[in-house]
N, C-alpha and C positions, 0 to 999 in steps of 0.2 A: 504494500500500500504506500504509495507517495504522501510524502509528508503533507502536502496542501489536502489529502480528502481525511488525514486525523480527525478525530471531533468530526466531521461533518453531518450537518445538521439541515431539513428543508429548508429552514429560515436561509441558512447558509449559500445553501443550494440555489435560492430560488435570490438573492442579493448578486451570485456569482453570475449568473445567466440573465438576471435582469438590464446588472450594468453589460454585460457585451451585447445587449440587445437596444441598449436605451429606453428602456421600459421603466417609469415610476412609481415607486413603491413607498406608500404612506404605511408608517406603523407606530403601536401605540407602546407604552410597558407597561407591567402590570406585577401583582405580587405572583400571579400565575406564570409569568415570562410574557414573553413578546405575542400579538395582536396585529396582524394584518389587517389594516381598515379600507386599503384602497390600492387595485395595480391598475394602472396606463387608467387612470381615471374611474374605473367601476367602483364603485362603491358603497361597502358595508351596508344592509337596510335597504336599499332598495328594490322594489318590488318583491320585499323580505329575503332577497337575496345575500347572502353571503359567502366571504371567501374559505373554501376549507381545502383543507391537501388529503392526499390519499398516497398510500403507500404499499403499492403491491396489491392496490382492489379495494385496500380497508382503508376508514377514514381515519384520520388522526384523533389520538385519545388525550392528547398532551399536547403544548402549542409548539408551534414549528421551531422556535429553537432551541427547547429539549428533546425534540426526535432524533436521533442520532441513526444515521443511515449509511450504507456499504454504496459502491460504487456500482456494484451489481443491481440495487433497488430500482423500481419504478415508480416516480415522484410524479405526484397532478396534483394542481391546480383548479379549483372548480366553483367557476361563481354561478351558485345555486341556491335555492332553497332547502336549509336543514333539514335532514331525514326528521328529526324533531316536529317537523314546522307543518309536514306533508299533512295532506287530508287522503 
C-alpha cells in the first residue's frame, strides 16, 4: 500500500478526486466528525434530498471521514433521499 492511501478515508477520497476535478465541496464539523452539506452546488434538504456515500453497495454507518477504506473499495456518492425518509 503506498503511503498517500494510509488512513484513507471517503471524506478523503472524495477531497482527493474533487480537487483534480474542480468540483466544490461544502462541509460542516460536528462532534460526530465531518458532514457533507453540498458538492458542485447540490445541496443538503432539498427536495429532502441528501448527500450519502456507499461502500461496496452499503450505505455508510459513520461519516465519511471515519470510514476508512482499501484501495480495492467501491466509493458513491449519492444525492438522494434517505432510505429513512422513503414512503
Amino acid at each position: 500500500m503506498r503511503k498517500d492511501q494510509k488512513n484513507l478515508t471517503v471524506f478523503s477520497l472524495l477531497k482527493k478526486m474533487a480537487g483534480k476535478r474542480n468540483i466544490e465541496i461544502n462541509n460542516t464539523q460536528h462532534d460526530f466528525g465531518i458532514l457533507v452539506e453540498s458538492i458542485n452546488g447540490f445541496k443538503n434538504g432539498k427536495d429532502n434530498k441528501y448527500w450519502q456515500y456507499w461502500v461496496n453497495g452499503k450505505i455508510g454507518d459513520v461519516s465519511a471521514d471515519r470510514k476508512i477504506i482499501k484501495p480495492t473499495d467501491k466509493v458513491e456518492w449519492k444525492f438522494e433521499v434517505p432510505p429513512e425518509l422513503r414512503r
